[in-house]
C-alpha positions as CSV (number, residue, x, y, z in Angstrom):
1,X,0.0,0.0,0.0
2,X,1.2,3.5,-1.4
3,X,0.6,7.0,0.9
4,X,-2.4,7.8,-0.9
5,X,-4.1,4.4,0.2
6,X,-3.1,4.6,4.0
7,X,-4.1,8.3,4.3
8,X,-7.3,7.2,2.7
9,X,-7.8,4.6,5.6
10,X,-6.5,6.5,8.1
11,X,-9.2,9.5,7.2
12,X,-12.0,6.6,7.3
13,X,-10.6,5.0,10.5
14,X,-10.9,8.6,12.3
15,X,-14.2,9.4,10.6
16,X,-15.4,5.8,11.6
17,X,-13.8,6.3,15.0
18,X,-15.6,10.1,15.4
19,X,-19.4,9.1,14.5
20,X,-19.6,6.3,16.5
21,X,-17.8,8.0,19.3
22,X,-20.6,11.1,19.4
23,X,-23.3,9.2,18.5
24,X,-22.2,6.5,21.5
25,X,-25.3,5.0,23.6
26,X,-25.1,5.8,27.9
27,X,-27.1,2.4,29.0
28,X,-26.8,-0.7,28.1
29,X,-29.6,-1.1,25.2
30,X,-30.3,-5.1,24.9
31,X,-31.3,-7.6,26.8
32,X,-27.9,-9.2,25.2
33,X,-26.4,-5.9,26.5
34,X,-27.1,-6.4,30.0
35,X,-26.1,-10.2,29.7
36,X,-22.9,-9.5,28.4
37,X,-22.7,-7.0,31.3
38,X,-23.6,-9.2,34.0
39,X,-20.7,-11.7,32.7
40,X,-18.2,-9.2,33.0
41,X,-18.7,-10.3,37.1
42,X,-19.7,-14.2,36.7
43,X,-19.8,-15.9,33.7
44,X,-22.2,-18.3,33.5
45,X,-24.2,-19.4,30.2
46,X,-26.6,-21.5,32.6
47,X,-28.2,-18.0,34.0
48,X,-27.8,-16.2,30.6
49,X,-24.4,-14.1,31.9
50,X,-24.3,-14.4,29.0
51,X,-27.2,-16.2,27.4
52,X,-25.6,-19.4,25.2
53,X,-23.4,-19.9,23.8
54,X,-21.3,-17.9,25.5
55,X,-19.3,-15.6,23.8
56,X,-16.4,-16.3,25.6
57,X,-13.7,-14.1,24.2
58,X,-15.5,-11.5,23.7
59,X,-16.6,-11.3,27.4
60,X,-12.6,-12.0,27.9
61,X,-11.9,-9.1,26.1
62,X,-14.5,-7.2,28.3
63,X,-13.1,-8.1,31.5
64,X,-9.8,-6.6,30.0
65,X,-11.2,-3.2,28.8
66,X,-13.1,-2.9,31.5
67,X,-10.0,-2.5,33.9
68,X,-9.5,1.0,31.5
69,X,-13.3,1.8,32.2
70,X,-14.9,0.3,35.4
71,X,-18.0,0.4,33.3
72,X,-19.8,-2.3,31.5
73,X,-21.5,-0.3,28.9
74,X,-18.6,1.9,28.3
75,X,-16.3,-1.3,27.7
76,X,-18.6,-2.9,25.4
77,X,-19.2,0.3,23.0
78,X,-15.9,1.2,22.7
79,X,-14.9,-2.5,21.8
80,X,-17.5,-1.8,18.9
81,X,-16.1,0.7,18.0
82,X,-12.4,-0.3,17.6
83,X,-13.8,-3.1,16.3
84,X,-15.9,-1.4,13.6
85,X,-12.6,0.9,12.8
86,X,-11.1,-2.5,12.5
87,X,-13.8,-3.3,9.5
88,X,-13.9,-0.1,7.6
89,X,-9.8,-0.4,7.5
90,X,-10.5,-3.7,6.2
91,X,-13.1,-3.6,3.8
92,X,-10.8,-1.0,2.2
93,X,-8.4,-3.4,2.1
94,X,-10.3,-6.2,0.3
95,X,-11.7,-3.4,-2.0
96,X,-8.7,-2.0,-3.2
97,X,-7.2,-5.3,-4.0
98,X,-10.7,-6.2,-5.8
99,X,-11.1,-3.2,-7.9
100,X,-8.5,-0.6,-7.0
101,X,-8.2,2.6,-4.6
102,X,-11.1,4.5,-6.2
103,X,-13.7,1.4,-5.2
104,X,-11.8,1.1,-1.8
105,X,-12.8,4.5,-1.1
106,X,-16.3,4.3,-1.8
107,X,-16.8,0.8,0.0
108,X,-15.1,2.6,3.0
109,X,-17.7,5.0,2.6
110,X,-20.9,3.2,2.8
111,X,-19.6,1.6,5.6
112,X,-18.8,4.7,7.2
113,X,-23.0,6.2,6.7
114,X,-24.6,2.4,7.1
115,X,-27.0,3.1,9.0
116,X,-26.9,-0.3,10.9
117,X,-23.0,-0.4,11.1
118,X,-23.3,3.2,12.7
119,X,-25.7,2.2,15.1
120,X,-23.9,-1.1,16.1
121,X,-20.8,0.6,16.3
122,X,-22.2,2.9,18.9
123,X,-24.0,0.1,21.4
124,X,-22.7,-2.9,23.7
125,X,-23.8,-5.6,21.1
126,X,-21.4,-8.4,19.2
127,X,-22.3,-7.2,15.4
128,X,-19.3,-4.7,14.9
129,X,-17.3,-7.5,16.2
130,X,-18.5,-10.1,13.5
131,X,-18.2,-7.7,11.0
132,X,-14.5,-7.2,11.2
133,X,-13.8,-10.8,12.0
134,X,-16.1,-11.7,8.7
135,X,-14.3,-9.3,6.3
136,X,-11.0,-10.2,8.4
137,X,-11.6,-13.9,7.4
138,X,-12.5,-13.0,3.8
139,X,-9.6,-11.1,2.8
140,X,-7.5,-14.2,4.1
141,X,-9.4,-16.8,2.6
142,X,-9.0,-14.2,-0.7
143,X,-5.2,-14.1,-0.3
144,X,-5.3,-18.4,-0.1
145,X,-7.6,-18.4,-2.9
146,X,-5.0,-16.6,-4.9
147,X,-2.4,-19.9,-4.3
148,X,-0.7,-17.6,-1.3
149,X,0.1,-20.4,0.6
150,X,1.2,-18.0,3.7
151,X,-2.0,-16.7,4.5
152,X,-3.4,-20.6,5.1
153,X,-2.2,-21.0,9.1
154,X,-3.7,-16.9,10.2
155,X,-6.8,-17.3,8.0
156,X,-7.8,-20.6,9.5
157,X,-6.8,-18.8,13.0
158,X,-9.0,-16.0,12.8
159,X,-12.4,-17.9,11.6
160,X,-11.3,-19.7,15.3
161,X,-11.2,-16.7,17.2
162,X,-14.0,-15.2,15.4
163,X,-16.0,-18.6,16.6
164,X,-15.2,-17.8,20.5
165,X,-16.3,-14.4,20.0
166,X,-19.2,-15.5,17.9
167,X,-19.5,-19.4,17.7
168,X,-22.0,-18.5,14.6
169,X,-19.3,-17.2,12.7
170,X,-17.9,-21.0,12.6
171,X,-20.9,-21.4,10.2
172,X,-21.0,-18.2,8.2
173,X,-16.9,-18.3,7.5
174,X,-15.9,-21.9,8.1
175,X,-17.1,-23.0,4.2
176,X,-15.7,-20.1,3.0
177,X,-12.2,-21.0,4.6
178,X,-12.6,-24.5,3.7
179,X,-13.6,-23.6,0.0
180,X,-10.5,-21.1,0.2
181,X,-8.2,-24.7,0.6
182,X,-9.1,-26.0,-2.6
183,X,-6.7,-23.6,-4.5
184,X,-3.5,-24.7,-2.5
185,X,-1.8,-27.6,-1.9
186,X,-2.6,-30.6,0.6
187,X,0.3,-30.1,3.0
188,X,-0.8,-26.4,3.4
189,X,-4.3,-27.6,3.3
190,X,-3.7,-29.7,6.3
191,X,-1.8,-27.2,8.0
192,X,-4.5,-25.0,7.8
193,X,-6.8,-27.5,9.3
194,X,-5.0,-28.7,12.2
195,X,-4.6,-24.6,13.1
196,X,-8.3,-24.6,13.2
197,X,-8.3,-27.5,15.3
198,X,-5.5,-26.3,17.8
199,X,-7.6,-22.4,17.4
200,X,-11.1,-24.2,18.9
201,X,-10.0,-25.8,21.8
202,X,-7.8,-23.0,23.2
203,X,-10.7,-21.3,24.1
204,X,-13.4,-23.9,24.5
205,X,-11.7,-25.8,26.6
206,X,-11.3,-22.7,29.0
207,X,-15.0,-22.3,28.4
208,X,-16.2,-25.8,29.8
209,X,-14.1,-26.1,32.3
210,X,-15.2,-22.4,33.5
211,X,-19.1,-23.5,33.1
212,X,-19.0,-27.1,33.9
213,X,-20.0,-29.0,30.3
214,X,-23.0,-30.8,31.7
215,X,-24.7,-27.1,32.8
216,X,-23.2,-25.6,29.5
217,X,-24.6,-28.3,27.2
218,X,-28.2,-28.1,28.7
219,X,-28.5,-24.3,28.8
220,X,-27.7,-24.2,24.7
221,X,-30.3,-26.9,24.1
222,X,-32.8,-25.8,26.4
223,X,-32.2,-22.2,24.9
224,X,-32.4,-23.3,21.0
225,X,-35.3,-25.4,21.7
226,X,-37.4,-22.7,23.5
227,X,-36.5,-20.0,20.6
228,X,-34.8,-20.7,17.3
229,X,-35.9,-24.4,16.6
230,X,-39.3,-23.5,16.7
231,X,-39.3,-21.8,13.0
232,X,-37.1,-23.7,10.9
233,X,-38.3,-24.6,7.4
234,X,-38.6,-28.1,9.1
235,X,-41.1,-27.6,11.8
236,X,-43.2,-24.6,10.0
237,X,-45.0,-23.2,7.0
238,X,-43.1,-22.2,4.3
239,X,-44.2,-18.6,4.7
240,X,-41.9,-18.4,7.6
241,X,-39.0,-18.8,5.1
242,X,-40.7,-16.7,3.1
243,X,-40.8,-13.6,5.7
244,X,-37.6,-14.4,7.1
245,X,-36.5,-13.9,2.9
246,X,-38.5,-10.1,3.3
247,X,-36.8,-9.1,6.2
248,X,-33.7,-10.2,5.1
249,X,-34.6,-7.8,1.9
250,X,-35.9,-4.5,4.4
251,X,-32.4,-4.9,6.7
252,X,-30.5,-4.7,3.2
253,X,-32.3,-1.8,2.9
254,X,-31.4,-0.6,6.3
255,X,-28.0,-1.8,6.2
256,X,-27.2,0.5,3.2
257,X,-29.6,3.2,3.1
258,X,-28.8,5.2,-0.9
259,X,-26.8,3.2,-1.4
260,X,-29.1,0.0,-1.9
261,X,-29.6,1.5,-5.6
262,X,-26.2,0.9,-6.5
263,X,-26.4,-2.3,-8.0
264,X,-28.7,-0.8,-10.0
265,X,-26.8,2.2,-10.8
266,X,-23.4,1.0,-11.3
267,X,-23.0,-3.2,-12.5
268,X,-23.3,-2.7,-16.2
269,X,-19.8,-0.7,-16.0
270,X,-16.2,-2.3,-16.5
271,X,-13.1,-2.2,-14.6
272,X,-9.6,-3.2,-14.6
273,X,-9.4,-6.8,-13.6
274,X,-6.2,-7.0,-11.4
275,X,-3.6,-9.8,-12.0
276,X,-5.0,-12.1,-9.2
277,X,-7.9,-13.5,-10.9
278,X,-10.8,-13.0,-13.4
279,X,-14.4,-11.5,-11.9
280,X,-15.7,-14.7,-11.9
281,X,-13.6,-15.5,-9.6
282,X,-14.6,-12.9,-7.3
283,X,-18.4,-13.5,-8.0
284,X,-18.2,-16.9,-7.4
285,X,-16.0,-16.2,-4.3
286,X,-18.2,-13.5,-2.7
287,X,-21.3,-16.0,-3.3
288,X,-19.5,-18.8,-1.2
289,X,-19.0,-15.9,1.5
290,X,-22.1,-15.4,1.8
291,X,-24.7,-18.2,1.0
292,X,-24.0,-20.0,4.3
293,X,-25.3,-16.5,6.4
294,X,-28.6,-16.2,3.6
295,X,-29.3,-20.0,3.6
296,X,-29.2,-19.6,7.4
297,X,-31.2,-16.9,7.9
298,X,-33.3,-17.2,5.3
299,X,-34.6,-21.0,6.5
300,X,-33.8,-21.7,10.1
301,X,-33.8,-18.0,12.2
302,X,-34.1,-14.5,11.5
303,X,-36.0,-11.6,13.4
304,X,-35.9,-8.0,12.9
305,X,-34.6,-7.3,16.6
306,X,-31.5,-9.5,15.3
307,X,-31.0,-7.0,11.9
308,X,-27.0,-6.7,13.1
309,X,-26.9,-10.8,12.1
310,X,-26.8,-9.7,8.5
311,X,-23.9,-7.2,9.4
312,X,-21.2,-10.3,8.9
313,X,-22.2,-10.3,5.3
314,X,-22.0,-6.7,4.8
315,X,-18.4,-6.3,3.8
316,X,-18.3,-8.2,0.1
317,X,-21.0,-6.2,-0.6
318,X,-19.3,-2.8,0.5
319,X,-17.0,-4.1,-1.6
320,X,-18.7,-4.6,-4.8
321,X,-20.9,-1.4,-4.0
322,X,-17.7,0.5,-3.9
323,X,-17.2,-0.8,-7.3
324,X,-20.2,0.4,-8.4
325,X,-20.2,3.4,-7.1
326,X,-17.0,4.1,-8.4
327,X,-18.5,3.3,-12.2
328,X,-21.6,5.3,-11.7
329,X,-19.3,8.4,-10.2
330,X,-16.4,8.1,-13.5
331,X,-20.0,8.0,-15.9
332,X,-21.2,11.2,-14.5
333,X,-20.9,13.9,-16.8
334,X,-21.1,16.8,-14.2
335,X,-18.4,19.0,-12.9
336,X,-16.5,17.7,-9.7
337,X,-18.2,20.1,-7.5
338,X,-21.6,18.7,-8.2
339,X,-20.2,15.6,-7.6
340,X,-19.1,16.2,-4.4
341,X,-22.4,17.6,-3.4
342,X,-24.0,14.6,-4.6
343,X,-22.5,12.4,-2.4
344,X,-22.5,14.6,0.7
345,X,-26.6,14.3,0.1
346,X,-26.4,10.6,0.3
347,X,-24.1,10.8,3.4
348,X,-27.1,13.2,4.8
349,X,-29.7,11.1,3.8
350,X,-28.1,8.3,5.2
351,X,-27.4,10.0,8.5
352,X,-31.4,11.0,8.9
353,X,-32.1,7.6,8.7
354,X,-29.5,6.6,11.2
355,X,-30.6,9.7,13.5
356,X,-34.7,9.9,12.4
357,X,-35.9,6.3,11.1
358,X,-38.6,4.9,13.5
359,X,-37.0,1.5,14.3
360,X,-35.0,-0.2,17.0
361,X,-31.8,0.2,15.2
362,X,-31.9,3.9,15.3
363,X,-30.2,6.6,17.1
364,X,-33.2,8.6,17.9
365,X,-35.1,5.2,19.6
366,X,-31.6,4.3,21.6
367,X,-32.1,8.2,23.3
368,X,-35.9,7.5,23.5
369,X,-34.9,4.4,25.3
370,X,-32.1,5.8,27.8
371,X,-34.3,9.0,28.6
372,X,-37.3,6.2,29.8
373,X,-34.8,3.8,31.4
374,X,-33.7,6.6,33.5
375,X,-37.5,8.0,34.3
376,X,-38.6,4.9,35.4
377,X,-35.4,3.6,36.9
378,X,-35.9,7.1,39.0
379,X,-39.8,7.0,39.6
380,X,-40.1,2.9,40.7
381,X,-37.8,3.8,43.5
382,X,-40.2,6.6,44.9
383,X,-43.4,4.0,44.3
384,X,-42.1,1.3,46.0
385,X,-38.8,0.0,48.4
386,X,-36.8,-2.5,47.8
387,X,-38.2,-3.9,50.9
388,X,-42.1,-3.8,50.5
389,X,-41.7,-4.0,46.7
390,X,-40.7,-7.7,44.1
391,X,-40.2,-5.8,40.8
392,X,-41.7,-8.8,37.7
393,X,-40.2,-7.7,34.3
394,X,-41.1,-9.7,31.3
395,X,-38.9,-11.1,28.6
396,X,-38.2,-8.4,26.3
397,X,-35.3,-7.2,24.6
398,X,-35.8,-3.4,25.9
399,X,-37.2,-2.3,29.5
400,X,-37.3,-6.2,29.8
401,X,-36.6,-7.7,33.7
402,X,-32.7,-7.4,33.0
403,X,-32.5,-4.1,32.6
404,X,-34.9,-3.8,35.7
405,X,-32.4,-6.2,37.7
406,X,-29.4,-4.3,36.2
407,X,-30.2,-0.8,37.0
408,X,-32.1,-1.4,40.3
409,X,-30.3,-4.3,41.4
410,X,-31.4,-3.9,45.6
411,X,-34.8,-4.9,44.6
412,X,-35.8,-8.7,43.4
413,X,-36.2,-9.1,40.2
414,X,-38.6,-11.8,39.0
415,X,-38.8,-12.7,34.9
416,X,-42.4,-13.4,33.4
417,X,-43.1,-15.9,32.4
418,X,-41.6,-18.8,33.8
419,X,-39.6,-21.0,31.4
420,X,-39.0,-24.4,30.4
421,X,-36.2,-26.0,30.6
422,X,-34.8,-29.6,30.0
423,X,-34.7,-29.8,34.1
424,X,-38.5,-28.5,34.2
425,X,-40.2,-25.4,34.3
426,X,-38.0,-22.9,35.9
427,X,-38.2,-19.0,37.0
428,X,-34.9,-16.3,36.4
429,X,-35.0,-14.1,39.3
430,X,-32.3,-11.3,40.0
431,X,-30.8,-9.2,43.0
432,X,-27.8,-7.5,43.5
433,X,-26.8,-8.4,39.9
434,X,-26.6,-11.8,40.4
435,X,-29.4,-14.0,38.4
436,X,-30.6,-17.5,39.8
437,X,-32.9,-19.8,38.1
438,X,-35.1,-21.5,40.7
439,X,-37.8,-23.9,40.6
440,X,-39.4,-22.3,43.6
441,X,-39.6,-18.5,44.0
442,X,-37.7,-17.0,46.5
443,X,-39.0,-16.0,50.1
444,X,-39.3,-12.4,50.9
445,X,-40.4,-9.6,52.7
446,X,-41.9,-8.0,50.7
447,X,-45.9,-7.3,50.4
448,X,-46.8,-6.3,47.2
449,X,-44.8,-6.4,43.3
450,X,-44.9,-3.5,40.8
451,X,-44.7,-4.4,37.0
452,X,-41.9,-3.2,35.2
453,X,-42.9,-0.8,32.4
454,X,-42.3,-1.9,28.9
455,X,-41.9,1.3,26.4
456,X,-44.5,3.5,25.6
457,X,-46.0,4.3,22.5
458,X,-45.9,0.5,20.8
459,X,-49.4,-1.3,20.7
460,X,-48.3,-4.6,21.2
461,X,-46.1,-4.0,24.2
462,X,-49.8,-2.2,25.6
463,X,-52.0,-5.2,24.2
464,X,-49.4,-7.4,26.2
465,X,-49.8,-5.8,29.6
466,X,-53.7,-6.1,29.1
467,X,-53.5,-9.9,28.4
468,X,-51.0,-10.1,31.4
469,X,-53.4,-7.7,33.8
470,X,-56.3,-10.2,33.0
471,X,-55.1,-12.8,34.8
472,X,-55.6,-11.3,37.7
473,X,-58.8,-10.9,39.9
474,X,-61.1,-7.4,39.7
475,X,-59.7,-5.2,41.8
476,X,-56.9,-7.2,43.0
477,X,-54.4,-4.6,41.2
478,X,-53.8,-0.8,41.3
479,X,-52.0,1.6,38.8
480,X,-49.9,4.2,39.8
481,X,-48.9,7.1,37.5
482,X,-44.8,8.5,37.7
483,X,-42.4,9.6,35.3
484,X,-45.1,9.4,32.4
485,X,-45.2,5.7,33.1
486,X,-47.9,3.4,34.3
487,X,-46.8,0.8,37.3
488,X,-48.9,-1.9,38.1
489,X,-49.1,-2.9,41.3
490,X,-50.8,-5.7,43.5
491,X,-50.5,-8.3,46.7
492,X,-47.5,-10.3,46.4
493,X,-49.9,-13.7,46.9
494,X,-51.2,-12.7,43.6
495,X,-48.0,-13.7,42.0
496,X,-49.7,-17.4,42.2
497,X,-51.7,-16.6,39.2
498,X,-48.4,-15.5,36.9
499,X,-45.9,-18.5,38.4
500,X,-48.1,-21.2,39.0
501,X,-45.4,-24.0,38.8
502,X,-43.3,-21.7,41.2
503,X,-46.0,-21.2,43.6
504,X,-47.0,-24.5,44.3
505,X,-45.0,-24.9,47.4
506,X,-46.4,-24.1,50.9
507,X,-44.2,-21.4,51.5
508,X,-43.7,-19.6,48.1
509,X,-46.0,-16.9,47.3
């Protein structure tokens, strides 16, 4: 790489670094957030600190930062964003030895103004993180696909450290590594393999014998039998597939914001093929990096919520949109000022949707989201005492019963609704930021519980606390109004009718 290239990545790194920085969120935003958190103090996959399966290195990495920080959410965000600095420097990389500096600049670019990379590069959540590893993985598996024989041992490395930060990414990126074996010889083949093989077990082992593998085991199964097995294309309608296939098509459109046209805008133009291989190549390459990730998440699990999944395919096509956009740009016929001010209004555009866009996976509903965690974080504790009061929070991925456990950890903290697991049905209760599951609800002193609030302004979180209110006797609960938010109150021998199988002893409830 010349001056020109590493002053270009050096200008995206610090733009990167800048936008995520002031944009960064205050609270921890998921449920996965607060998990991750929790870990950071006992790591422990049974009790979803974090939820399976595991994310060991990552939460490694965690407890490292966080010796800088001595704050959970802090740590996490800024390993997003060194890791998403760690992508764009990347995806320049690839793209520059794909189509040359002009496409490297662009791809940078609409990985700079994604709105979903920007907004996973600014909370305590994994994605950022799978999307450097994925493009990290890719360029290797590019360099071995081009007969380099010295890239074999580190790319087969990396797709094994991307697995203990995300054992998915052993799905996505393995094939592609594998596929990227074909084009050298056996003995470097093998090599490669057995580095894989050394690469698992240096951090699963660690893993097991931290969680006990019984425990570890049972949690995973219990876990992708309660929520991802249940819509596969082999238990389900075909429409499932089918919807999973649209929302896979609307994050797209997220993900890249203008620049989602530039297929459209751009393909039909040529380029200078560099001397490593034919396009071909690279179409038939980029298709093997990703099919395993679309396949996946097209016919076995996909929900909106989870939009930063499709981030670890994200970087090949930065790539090729950089290419694009680079044709489109060299065919427009206007001066270079014009230019310029055409793609300072797609940066804009993008950066409304980023700021504006009503979805989870925006900056304007993360500060809608801290400003109500902290009102009702702040108007609970004048309702009720941790002593008279059991806080239930429901199982939600925002205002859900971890963040209610997290940020008001002296009260009890009881999940509805109960769960079942392979050792029967079971309730996740917090205090003091420490999370039990227990078949029989805890004793207390405490004479009544107050519902934690889910957000405003969403009809089905409000249909939800209607269905859950009707369980309940007339008159048995009362409402009280603080910070804009309703609480729910009521007896604490009520609980009975939302934990039945927890209430059944003598002395619960």
């Amino acid at each position: 790489m010349n001056s020109r290239n590493l002053r270009d990545e050096t200008v995206l790194v610090v733009a990167t670094a800048l936008t995520r920085y002031a944009f960064r969120s205050h609270y921890l935003y998921d449920i996965d957030s607060v998990n991750f958190a929790l870990a950071l103090k006992s790591f422990d996959p049974a009790v979803h600190q974090p939820h399976p399966p595991g994310y060991f290195l990552y939460v490694c990495l965690g407890r490292l930062v966080d010796l800088f920080f001595h704050d959970a959410n802090a740590t996490f965000v800024a390993i997003s964003i060194l890791f998403s600095c760690g992508a764009v420097a990347t995806i320049y990389v690839l793209a520059n030895d794909w189509f040359g500096r002009n496409a490297a600049v662009f791809a940078g670019l609409i990985f700079v103004f994604s709105p979903l990379a920007w907004f996973h590069g600014t909370v305590a959540l994994t994605y950022a993180v799978e999307a450097f590893f994925s493009v990290l993985a890719g360029y290797l598996c590019w360099r071995i696909c081009c007969a380099e024989g010295r890239f074999v041992v580190p790319g087969a490395v990396v797709v094994g450290l991307a697995a203990g930060f995300r054992p998915s990414s052993l799905l996505l990126l393995g094939p592609l590594l594998f596929f990227s074996f074909c084009s050298v010889n056996r003995r470097q083949a093998a090599g490669g393999v057995a580095a894989l093989a050394l690469t698992l077990p240096a951090w699963l082992i660690p893993l097991i014998r931290t969680t006990g593998g019984g425990a570890y085991i049972s949690s995973f199964v219990s876990l992708w039998l309660t929520v991802p097995s249940r819509g596969t294309v082999f238990n389900s309608s075909p429409l499932n597939s089918f919807a999973r296939a649209c929302v896979i098509a609307g994050i797209y459109l997220l993900c890249f914001g203008c620049a989602a046209i530039l297929p459209v805008l751009g393909s039909g133009g040529r380029y200078t093929v560099d001397s490593c291989g034919t396009d071909r190549r690279k179409v038939i390459f980029t298709r093997v990096w990703m099919a395993p990730g679309l396949l996946f998440f097209t016919f076995v699990y996909l929900k909106f919520v989870n939009s930063g999944y499709l981030l670890a395919l994200a970087p090949p096509v930065c790539a090729w949109m950089g290419l694009w956009a680079s044709v489109w740009y060299g065919g427009l016929r206007w001066s270079r000022a014009l230019k310029m001010l055409l793609i300072a209004g797609c940066a804009a555009a993008n950066t409304a949707i980023f700021i504006f866009l009503p979805v989870y996976c925006s900056y304007g509903a993360e500060r809608r989201f801290e400003r109500e965690i902290a009102s009702i974080n702040g108007a609970l504790r004048q309702i009720a005492s941790p002593r008279d009061a059991v806080i239930v929070g429901f199982d939600s991925h925002f205002l859900g019963y971890r963040h209610a456990g997290y940020y008001l950890p002296g009260y009890l903290t009881v999940q509805f609704p109960e769960v079942r697991l392979i050792s029967g049905t079971r309730v996740f209760t917090m205090q003091h930021r420490e999370t039990r599951v227990q078949a029989i609800l805890p004793a207390t002193s405490a004479h009544e519980f107050v519902m934690f609030p889910l957000p405003l302004g969403d009809k089905e979180y409000s249909d939800y606390l209607a269905s859950v209110r009707k369980r309940f006797p007339p008159g048995d609960l009362r409402t009280v109004v603080g910070g804009g938010h309703e609480f729910t109150l009521g007896p604490i021998g009520d609980l009975r009718y939302l934990f039945p199988d927890a209430c059944k002893q003598p002395d619960a409830c």
